[in-house]
C-alpha positions as CSV (number, residue, x, y, z in Angstrom):
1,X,121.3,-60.5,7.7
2,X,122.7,-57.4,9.5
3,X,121.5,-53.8,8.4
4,X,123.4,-50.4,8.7
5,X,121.9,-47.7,10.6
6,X,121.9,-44.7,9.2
7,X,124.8,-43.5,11.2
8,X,127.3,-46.9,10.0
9,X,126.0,-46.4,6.5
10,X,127.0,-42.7,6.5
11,X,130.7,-43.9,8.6
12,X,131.0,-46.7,6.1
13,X,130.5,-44.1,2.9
14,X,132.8,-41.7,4.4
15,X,135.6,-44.3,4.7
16,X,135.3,-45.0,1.3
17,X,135.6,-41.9,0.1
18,X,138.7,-41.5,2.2
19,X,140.2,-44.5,0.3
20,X,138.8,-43.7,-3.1
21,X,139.5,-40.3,-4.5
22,X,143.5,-39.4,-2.6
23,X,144.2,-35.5,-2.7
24,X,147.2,-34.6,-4.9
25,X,148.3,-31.5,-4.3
26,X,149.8,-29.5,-7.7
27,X,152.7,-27.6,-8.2
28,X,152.8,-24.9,-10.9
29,X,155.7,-24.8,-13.2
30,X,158.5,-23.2,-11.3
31,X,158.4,-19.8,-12.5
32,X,154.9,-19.6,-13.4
33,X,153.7,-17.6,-10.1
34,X,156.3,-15.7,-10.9
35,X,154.7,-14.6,-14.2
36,X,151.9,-13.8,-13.6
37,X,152.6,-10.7,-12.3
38,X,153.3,-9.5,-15.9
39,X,150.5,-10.3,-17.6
40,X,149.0,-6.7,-17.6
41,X,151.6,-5.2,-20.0
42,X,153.0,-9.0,-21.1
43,X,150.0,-11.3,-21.6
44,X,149.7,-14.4,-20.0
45,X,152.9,-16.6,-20.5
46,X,154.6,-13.4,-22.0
47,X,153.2,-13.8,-25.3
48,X,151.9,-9.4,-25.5
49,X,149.4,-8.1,-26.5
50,X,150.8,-4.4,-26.4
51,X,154.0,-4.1,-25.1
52,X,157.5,-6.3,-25.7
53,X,156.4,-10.1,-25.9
54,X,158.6,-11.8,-23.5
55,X,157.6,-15.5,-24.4
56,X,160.2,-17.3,-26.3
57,X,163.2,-15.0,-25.6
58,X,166.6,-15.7,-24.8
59,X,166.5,-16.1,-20.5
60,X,170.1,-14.3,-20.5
61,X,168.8,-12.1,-22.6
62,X,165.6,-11.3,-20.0
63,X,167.6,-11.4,-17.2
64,X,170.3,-8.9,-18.3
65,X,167.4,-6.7,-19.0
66,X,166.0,-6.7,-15.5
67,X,169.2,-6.5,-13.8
68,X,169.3,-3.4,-15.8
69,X,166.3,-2.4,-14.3
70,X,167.3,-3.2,-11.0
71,X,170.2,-1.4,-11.4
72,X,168.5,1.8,-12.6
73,X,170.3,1.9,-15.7
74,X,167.2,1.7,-17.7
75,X,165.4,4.6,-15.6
76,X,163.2,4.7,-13.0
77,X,159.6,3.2,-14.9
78,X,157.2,0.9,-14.0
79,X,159.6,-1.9,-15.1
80,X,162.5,-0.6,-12.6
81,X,160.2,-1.2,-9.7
82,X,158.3,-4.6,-11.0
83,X,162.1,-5.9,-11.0
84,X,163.2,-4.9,-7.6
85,X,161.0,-7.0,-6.0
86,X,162.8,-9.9,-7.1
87,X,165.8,-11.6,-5.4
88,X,168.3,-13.0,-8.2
89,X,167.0,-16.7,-8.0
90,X,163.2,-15.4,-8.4
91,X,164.8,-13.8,-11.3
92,X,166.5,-17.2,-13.0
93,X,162.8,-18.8,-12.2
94,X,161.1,-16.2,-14.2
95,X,162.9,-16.1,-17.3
96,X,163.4,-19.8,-17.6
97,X,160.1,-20.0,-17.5
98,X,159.5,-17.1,-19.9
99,X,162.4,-18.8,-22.4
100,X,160.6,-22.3,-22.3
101,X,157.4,-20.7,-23.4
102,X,156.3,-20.5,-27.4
């Protein structure tokens, strides 16, 4: 009978390990990220405390709103500048994934 030196036992353990536990990588909700930069005022998936609670709402109804930011049309506040660092596809993500939530 043949015995492992220490070396082979710790090369043999590692290559299980290799082929037991595979690395899955996970993707947040699309949106999500997005999100999270309104939980200050928001809460976390938009549901308050405080201020408007975002979860649940219509997402043409959201969006509308922060193209009105954008725009200016709703002054020139802290919401105004939160929405212009969106492009208008980081804006669909965002409130789809606000709408969706309950």
């Amino acid at each position: 009978m043949r015995t492992l030196t220490p070396r082979g036992w710790l090369l043999a353990c590692l290559a299980g390990i290799g082929v037991t536990t595979p690395v899955q990588a996970q993707t947040p909700p699309a949106g999500r990220l997005l999100a999270s930069n309104c939980f200050q005022c928001h809460g976390t998936s938009g549901r308050g405390p405080g201020f408007d609670k975002l979860a649940g709402k219509s997402a043409s109804e959201l969006y509308n709103e922060l193209k009105e930011f954008q725009r200016g049309d709703e002054g020139d506040g802290i919401m105004a500048r939160h929405s212009l660092g969106y492009t208008d596809a980081q804006l669909r993500l965002l409130v789809d994934w606000l709408a969706r939530q309950r």
